[in-house]
C-alpha atoms as an extended CHARMM CRD file, in Angstrom:
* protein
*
       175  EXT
         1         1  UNK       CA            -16.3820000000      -52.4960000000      -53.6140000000  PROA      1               0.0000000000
         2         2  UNK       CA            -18.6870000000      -52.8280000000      -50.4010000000  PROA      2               0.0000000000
         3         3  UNK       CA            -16.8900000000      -56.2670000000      -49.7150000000  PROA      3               0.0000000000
         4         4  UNK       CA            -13.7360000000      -55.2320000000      -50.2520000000  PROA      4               0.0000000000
         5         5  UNK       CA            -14.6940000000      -52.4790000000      -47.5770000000  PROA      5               0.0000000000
         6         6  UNK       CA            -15.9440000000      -54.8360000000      -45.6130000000  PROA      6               0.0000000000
         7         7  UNK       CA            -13.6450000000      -56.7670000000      -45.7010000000  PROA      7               0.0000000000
         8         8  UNK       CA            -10.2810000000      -54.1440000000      -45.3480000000  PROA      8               0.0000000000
         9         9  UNK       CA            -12.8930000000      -53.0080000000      -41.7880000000  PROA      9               0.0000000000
        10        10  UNK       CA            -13.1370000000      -56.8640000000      -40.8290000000  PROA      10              0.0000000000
        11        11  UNK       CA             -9.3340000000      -57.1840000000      -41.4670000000  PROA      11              0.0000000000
        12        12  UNK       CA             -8.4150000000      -54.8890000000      -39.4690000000  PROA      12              0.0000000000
        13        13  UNK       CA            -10.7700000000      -54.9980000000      -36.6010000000  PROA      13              0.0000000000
        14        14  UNK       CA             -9.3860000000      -58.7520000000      -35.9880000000  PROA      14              0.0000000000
        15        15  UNK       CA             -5.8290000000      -57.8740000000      -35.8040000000  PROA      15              0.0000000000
        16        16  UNK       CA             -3.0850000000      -56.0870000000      -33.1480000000  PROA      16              0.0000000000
        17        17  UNK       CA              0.6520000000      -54.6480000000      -32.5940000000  PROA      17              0.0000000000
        18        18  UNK       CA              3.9610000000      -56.0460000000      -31.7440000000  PROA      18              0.0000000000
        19        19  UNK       CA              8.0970000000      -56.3340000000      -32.9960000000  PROA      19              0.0000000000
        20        20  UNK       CA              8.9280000000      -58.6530000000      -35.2290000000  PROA      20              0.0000000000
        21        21  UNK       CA             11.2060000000      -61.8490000000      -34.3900000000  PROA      21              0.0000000000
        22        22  UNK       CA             10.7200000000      -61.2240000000      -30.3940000000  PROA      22              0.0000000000
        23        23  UNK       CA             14.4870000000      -60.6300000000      -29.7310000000  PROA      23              0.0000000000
        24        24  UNK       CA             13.6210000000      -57.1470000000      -28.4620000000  PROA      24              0.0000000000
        25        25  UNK       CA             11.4720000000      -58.1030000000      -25.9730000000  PROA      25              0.0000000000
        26        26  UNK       CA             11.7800000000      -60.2930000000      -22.4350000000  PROA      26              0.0000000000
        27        27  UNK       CA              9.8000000000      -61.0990000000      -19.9050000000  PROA      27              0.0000000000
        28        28  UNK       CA              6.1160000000      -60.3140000000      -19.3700000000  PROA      28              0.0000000000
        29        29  UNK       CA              6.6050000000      -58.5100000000      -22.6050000000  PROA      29              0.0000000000
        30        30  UNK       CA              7.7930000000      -61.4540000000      -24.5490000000  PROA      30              0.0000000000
        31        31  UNK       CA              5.0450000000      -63.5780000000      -23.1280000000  PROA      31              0.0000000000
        32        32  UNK       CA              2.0560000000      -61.3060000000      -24.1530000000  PROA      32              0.0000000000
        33        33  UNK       CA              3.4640000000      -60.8740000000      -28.0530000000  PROA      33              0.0000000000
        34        34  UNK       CA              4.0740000000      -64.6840000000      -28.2890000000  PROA      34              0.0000000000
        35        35  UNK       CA              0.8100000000      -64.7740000000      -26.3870000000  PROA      35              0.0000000000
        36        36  UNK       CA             -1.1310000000      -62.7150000000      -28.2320000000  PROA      36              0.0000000000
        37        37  UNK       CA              0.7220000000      -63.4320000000      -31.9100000000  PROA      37              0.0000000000
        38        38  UNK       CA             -0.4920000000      -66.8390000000      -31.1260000000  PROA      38              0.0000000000
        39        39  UNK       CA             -4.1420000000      -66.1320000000      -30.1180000000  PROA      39              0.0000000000
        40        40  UNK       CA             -4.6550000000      -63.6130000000      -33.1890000000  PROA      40              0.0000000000
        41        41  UNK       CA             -3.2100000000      -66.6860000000      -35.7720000000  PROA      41              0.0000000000
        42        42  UNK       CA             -5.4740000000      -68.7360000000      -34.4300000000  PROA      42              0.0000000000
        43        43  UNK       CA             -8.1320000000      -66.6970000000      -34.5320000000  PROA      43              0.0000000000
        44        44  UNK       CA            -10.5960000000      -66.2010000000      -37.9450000000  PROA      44              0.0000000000
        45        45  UNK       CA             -8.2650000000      -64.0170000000      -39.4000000000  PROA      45              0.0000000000
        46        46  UNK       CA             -6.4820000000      -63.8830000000      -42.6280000000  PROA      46              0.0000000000
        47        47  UNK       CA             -2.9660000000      -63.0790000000      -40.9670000000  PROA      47              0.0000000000
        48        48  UNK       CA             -0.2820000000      -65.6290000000      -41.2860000000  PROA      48              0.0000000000
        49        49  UNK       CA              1.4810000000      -66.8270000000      -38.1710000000  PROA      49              0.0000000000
        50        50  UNK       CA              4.8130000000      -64.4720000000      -38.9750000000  PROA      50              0.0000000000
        51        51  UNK       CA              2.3530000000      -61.2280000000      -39.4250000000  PROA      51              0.0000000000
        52        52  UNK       CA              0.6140000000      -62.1540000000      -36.5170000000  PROA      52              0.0000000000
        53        53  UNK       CA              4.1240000000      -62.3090000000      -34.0540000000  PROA      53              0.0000000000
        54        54  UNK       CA              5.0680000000      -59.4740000000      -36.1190000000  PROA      54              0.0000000000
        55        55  UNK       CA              2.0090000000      -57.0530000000      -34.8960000000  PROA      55              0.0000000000
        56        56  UNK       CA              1.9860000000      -58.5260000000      -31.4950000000  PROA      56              0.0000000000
        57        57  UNK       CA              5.7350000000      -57.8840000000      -30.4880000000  PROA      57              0.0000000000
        58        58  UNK       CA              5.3190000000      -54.0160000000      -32.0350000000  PROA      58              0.0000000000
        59        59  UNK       CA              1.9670000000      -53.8460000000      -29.9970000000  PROA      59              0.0000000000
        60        60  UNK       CA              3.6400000000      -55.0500000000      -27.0570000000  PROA      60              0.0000000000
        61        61  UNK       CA              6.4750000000      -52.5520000000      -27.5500000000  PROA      61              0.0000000000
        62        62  UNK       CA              4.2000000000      -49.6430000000      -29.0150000000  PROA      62              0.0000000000
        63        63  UNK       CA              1.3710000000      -50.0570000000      -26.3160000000  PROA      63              0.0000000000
        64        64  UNK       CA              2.7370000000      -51.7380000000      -23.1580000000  PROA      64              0.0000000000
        65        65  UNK       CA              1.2330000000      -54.7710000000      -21.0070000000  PROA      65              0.0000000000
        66        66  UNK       CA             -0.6480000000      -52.5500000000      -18.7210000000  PROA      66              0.0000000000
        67        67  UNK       CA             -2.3690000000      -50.2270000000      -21.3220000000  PROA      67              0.0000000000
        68        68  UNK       CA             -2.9650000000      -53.8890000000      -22.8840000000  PROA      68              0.0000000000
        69        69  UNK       CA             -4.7660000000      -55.1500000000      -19.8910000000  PROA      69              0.0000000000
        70        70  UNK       CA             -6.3130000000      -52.0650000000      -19.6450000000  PROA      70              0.0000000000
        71        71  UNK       CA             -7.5300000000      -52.7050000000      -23.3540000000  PROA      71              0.0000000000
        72        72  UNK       CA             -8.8070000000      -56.0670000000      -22.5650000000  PROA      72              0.0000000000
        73        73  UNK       CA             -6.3370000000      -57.4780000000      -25.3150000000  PROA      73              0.0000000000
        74        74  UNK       CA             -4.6640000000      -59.3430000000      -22.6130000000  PROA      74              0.0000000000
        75        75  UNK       CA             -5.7850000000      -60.9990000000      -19.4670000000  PROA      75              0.0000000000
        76        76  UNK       CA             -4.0890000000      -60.4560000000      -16.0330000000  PROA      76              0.0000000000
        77        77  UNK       CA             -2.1190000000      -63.5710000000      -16.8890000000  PROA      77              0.0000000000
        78        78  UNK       CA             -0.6580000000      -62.8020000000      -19.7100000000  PROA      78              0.0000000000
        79        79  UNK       CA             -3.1200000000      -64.8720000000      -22.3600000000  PROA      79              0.0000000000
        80        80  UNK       CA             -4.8500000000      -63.3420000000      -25.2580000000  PROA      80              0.0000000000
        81        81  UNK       CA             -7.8030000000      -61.8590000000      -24.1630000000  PROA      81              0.0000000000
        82        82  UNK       CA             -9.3710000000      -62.1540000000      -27.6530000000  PROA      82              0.0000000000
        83        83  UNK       CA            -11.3740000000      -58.4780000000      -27.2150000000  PROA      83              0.0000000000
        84        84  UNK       CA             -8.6170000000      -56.5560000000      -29.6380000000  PROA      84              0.0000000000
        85        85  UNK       CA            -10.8450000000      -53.7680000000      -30.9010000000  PROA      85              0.0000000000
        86        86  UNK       CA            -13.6230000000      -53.8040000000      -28.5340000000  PROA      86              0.0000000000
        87        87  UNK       CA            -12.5120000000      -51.4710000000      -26.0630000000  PROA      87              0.0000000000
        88        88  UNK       CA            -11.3590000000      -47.9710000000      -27.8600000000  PROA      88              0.0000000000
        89        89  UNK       CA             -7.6860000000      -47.0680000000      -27.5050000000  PROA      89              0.0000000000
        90        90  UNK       CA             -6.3750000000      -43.4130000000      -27.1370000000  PROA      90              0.0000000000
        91        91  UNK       CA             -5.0990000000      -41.9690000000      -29.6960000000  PROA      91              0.0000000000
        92        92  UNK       CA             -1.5680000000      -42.3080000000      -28.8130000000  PROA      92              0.0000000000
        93        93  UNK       CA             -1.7840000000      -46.0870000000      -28.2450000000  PROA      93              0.0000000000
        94        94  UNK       CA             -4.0330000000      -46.5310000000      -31.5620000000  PROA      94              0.0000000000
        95        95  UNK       CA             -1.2600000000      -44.2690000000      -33.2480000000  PROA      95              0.0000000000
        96        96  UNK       CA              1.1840000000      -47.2700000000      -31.7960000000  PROA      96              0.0000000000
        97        97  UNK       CA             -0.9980000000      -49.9270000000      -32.9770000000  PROA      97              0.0000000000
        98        98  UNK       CA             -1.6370000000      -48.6140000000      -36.2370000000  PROA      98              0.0000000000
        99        99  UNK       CA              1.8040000000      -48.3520000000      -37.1920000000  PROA      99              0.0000000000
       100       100  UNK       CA              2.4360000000      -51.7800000000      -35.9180000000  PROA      100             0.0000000000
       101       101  UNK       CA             -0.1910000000      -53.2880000000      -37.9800000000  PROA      101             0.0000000000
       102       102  UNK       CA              0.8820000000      -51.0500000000      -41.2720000000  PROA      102             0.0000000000
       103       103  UNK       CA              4.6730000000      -52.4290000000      -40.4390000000  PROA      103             0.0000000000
       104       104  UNK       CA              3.7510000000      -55.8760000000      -40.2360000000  PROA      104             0.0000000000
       105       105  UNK       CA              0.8280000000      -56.6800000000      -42.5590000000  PROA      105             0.0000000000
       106       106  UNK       CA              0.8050000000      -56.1340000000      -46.3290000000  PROA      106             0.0000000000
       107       107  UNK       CA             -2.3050000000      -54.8800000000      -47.3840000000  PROA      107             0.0000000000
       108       108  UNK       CA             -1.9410000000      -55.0320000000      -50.6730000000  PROA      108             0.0000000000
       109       109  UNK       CA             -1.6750000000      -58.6980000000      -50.7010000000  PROA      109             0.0000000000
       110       110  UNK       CA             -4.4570000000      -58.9780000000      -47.7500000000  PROA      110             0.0000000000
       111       111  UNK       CA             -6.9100000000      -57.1580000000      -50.0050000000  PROA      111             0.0000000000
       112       112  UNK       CA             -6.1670000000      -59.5060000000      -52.8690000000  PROA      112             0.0000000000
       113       113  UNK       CA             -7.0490000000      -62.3810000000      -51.1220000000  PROA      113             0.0000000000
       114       114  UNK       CA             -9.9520000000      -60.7640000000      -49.1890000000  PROA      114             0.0000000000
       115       115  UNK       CA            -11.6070000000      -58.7990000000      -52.5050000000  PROA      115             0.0000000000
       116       116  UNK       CA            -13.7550000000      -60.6980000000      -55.5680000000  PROA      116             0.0000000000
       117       117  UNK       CA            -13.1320000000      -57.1560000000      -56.7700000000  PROA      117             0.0000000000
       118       118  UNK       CA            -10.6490000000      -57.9070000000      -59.7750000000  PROA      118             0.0000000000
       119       119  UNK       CA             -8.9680000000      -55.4540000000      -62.6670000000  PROA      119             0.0000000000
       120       120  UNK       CA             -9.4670000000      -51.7240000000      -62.2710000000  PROA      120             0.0000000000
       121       121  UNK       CA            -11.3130000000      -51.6650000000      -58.8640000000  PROA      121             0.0000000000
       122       122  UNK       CA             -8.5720000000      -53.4540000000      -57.1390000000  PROA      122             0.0000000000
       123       123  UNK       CA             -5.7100000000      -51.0130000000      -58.7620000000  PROA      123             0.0000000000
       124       124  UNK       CA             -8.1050000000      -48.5400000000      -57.7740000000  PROA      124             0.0000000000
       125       125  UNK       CA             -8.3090000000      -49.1600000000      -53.8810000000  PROA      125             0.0000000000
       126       126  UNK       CA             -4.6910000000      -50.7620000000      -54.0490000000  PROA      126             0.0000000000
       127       127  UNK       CA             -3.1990000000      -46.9240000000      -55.5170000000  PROA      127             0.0000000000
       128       128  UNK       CA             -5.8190000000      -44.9690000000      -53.0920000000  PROA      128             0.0000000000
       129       129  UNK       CA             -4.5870000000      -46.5760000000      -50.1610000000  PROA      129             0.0000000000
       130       130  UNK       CA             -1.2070000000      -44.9960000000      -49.1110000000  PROA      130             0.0000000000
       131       131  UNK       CA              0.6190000000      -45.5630000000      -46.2400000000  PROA      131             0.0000000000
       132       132  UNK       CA             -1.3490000000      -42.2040000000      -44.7990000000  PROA      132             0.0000000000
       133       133  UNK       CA             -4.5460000000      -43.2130000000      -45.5060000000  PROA      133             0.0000000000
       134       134  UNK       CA             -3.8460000000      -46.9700000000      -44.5260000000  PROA      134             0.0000000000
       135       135  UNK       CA             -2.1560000000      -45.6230000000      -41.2190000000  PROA      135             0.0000000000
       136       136  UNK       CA             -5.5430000000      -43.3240000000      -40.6170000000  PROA      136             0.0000000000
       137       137  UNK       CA             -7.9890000000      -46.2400000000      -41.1290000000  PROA      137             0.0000000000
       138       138  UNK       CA             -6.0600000000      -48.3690000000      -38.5390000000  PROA      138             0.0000000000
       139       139  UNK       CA             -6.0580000000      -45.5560000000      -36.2980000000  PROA      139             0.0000000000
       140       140  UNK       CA             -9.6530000000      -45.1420000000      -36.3890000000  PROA      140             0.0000000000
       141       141  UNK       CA            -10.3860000000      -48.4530000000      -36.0380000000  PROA      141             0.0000000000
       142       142  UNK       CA             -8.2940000000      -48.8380000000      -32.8980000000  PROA      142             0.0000000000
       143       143  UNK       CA             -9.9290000000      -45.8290000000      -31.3270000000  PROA      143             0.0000000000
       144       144  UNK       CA            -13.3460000000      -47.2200000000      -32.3930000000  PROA      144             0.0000000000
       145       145  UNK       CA            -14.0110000000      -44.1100000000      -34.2760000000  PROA      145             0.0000000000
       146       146  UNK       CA            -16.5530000000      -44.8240000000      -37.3430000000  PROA      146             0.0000000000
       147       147  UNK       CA            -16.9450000000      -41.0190000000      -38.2580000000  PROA      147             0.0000000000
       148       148  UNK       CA            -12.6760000000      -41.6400000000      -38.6510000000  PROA      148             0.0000000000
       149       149  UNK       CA            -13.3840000000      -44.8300000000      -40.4570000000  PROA      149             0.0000000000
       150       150  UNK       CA            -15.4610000000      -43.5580000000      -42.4920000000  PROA      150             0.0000000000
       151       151  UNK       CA            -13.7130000000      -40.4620000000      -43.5450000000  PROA      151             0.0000000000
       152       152  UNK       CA             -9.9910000000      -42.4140000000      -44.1520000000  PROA      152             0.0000000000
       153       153  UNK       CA            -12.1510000000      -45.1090000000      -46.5180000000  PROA      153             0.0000000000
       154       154  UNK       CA            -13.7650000000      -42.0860000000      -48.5670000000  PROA      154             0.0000000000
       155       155  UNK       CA            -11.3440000000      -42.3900000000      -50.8760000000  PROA      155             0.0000000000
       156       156  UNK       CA            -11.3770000000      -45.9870000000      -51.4100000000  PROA      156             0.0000000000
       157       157  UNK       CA            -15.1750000000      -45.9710000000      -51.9250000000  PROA      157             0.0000000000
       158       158  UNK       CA            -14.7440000000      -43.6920000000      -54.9080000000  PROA      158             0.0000000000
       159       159  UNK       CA            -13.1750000000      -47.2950000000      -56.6710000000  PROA      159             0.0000000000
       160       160  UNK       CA            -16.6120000000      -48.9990000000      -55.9200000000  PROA      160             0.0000000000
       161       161  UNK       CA            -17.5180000000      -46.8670000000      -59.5020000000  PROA      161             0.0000000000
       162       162  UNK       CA            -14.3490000000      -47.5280000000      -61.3250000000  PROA      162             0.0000000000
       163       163  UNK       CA            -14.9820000000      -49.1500000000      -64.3290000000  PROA      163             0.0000000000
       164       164  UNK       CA            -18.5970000000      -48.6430000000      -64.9300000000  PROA      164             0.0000000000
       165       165  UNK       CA            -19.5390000000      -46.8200000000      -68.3080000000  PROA      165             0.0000000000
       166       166  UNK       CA            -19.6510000000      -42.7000000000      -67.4150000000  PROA      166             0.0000000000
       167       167  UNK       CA            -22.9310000000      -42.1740000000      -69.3820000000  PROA      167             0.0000000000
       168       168  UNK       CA            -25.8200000000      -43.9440000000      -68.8150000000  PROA      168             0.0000000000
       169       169  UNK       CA            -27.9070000000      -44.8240000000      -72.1260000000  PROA      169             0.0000000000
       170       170  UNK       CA            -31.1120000000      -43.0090000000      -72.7020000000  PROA      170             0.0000000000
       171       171  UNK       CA            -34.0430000000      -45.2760000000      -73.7990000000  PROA      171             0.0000000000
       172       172  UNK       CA            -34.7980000000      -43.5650000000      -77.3310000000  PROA      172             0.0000000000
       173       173  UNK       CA            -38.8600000000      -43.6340000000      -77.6910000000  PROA      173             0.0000000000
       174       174  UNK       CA            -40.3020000000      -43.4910000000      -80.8950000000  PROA      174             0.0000000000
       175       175  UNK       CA            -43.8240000000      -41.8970000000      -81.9960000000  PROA      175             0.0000000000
């Protein structure tokens, strides 16, 4: 359960926002999602190339190209600035981003391919983590929070037990 933790924190920590398709957006905006789709899929993360443009053009939209300079997630010209989730986000831009990333990305098919944890401790964290608690662990993580973090994945640790044997055997010692 502590690597599939890990790994759900890791996930999301490399990732970002945007609209999906980039049809919405023009201009400087356009050139930071495709900019910044492109720098997180080729980045070490697990996101294809379509999730990636997906949370980049919502970020975009959600966040804006200032706030995203501002952020560091973008340089002044536009390129990926590869420093998503090193500079804390208010909360109204991390509420943008998280709903970006819970728009675009499919947890429940990122965990499978991120966990070893197989059977009842994957239907565990898959059924603990709703859309609210999935949307409040992205938040967190956007606003660097790790009391939030920590708190929104409090359910999800309660899996790391699932399946283990509810009484533990007494050694029986005889005279």
């Amino acid at each position: 359960m502590k690597q599939a933790a890990s790994g759900l924190v890791l996930l999301l920590v490399l990732t970002g926002c945007g609209l999906s398709g980039g049809d919405a957006l023009s201009g400087d905006d356009k050139t930071a999602a495709e900019n910044i789709g492109s720098g997180i899929a080729d980045s070490d993360t697990p996101l294809s190339q379509e999730e990636s443009d997906c949370f980049a053009e919502k970020l975009v939209d959600a966040v804006g190209v200032d706030k995203l300079k501002e952020y560091e997630v973008i340089t002044d010209d536009l390129e990926y600035g590869d420093d998503l989730g090193s500079t804390a986000m208010d909360e109204d831009d991390a509420d943008g981003a998280a709903d970006a990333f819970v728009d675009c990305v499919d947890i429940e098919t990122q965990l499978k391919e991120l966990t070893v944890e197989q059977g009842e401790q994957l239907d565990c964290i898959t059924e603990k983590l709703d859309d609210a608690t999935y949307r409040a662990l992205m938040k967190a993580t956007f606003m660097l929070d790790s009391a939030a973090v920590q708190e929104a994945m409090a359910p999800i640790q309660e899996c790391q037990l699932t399946g283990l044997p509810t009484e533990v055997p007494t050694p029986t010692v005889t005279p």
